[in-house]
Wavefront OBJ file of the C-alpha trace (Angstrom):
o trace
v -156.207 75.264 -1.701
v -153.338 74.917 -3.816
v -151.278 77.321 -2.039
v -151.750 75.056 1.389
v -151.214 72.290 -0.083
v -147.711 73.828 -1.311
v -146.943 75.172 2.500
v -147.672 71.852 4.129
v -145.153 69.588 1.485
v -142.654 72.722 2.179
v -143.308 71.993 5.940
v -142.953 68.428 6.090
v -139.751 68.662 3.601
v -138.232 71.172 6.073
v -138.354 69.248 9.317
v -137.506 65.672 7.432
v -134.574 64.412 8.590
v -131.777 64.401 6.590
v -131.336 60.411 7.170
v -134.482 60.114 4.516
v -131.908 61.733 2.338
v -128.646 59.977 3.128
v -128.332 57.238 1.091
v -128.531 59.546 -2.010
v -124.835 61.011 -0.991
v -121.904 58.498 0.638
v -118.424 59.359 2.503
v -115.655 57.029 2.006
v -112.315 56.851 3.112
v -109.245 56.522 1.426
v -105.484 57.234 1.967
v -103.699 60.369 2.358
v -100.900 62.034 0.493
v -98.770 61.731 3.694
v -99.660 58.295 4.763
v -99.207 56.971 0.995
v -95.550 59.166 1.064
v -94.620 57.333 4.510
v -95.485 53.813 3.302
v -94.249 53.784 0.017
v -90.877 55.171 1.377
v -90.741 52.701 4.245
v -91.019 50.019 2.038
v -88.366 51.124 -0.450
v -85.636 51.846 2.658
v -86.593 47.794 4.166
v -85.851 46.561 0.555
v -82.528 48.764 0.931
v -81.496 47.221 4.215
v -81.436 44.092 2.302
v -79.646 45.237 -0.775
v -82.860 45.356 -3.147
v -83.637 48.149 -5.188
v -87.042 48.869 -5.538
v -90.306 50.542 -6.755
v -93.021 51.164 -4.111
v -96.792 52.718 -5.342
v -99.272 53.575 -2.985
v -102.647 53.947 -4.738
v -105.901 54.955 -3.102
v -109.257 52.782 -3.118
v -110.341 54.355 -6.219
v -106.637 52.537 -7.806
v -105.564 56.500 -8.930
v -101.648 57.059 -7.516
v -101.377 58.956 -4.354
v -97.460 58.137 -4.283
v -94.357 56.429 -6.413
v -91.183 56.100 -5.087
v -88.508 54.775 -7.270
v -84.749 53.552 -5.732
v -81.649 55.058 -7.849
v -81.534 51.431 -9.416
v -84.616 50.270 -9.726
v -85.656 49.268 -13.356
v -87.949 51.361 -14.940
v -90.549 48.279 -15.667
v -91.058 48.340 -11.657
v -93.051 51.433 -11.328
v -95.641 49.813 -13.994
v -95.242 46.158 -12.279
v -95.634 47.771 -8.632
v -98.661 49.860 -9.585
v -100.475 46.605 -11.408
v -99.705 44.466 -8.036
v -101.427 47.248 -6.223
v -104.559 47.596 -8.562
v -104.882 43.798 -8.594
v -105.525 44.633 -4.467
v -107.818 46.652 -5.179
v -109.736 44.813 -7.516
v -109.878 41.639 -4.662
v -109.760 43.618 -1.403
v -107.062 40.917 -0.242
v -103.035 40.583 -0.860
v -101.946 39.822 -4.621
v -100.615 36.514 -3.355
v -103.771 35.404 -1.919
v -105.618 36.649 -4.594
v -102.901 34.423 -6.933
v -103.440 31.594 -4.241
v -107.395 31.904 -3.925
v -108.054 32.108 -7.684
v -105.687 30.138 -9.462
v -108.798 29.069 -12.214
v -108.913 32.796 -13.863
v -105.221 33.923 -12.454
v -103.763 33.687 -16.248
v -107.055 35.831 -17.192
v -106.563 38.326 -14.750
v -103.418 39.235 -16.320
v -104.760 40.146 -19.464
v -106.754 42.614 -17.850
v -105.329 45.740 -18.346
v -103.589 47.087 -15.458
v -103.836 44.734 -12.811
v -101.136 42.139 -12.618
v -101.735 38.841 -10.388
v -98.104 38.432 -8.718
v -96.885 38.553 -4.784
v -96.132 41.832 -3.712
v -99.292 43.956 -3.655
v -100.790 44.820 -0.194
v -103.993 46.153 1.031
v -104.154 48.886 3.463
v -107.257 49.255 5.698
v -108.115 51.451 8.445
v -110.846 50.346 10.831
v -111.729 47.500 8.625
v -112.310 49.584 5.476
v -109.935 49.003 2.352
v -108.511 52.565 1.878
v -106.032 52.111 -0.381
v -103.268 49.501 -1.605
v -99.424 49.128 -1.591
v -97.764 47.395 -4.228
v -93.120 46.287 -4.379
v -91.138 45.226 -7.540
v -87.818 44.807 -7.749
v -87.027 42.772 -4.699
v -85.695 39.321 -6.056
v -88.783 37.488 -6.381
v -92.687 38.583 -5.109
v -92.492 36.592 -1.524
v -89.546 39.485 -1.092
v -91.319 42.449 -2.338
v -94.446 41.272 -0.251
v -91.716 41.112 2.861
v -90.611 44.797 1.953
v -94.856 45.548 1.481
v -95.711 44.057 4.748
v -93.121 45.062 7.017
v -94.069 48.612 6.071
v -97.435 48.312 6.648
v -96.862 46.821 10.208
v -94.415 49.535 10.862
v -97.122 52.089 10.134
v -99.803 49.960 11.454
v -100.727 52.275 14.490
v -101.357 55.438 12.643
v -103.922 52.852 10.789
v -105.347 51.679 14.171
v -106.394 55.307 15.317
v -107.021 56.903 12.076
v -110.142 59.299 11.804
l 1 2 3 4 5 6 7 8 9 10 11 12 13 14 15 16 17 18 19 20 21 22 23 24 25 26 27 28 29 30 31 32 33 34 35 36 37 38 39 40 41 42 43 44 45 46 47 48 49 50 51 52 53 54 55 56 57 58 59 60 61 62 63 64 65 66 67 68 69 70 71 72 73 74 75 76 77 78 79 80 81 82 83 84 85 86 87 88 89 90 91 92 93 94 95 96 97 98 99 100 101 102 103 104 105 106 107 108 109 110 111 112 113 114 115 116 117 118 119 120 121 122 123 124 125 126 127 128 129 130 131 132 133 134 135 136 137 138 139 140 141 142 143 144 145 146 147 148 149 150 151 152 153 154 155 156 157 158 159 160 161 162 163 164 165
């Protein structure tokens, strides 16, 4: 009896659907090495065209660095301020500045937080509506400018974020 009993639960665990087990195990999406290379570099050379040196960190939804590109004069304090700008994305889902904007009763706490920083300049990057990943500027003369730089290379690249898999 006990031997049945142990053939029909190995049956009926065989030819169960995986879906009963799905939720156990999830797939996300995040940002690749070459698509965080090719934004953080197109947002460095549009902060060149208009004579700003910058720092430009791509990071991925998890807020670990997939890329850092820092211009020849670019102050060293950018790659730290660029990175926080990004994780401070990633904390909100929406752009530092409307995060700043949106949430101006714990803004001066959310800088205390270690490693996010609530200033203009850190963009989120989504693919089919998901949050894959952020971008975050410094150096540009003021956030509104690094958001420009952070922006503009997220629109150039936009279409490669339209149709990716």
């Amino acid at each position: 009896m006990k031997i049945h009993r142990l053939r029909c639960v190995a049956l009926v665990l065989l030819f169960t659907p995986p879906v009963v087990f799905g939720k156990d195990v999830i797939t996300q999406r995040t940002v690749s090495m070459e698509l965080a290379r090719d934004l953080a570099q197109a947002a460095v050379d549009i902060c060149r065209e208009r004579g700003w040196q910058v720092t430009a960190v791509v990071v991925n939804r998890a807020g670990d660095v997939q890329a850092l590109l820092r211009d020849s004069l670019a102050s060293r304090y950018t790659m730290q301020i660029a990175r926080e700008k990004a994780e401070a994305v990633i904390l909100s889902g929406v752009a530092s500045s409307d995060f700043r904007r949106n949430r101006q009763d714990i803004r001066m706490e959310m800088n205390h937080v270690s490693g996010i920083l609530v200033l203009e300049g850190g963009m989120p990057i989504r693919a089919g509506g998901a949050l894959i990943g952020a971008l975050g500027v410094s150096g540009a003369p003021g956030g509104d400018n690094d958001e420009i730089c952070a922006k503009t290379a997220l629109d150039k690249l936009q279409e490669r974020l339209e149709f990716a898999e």
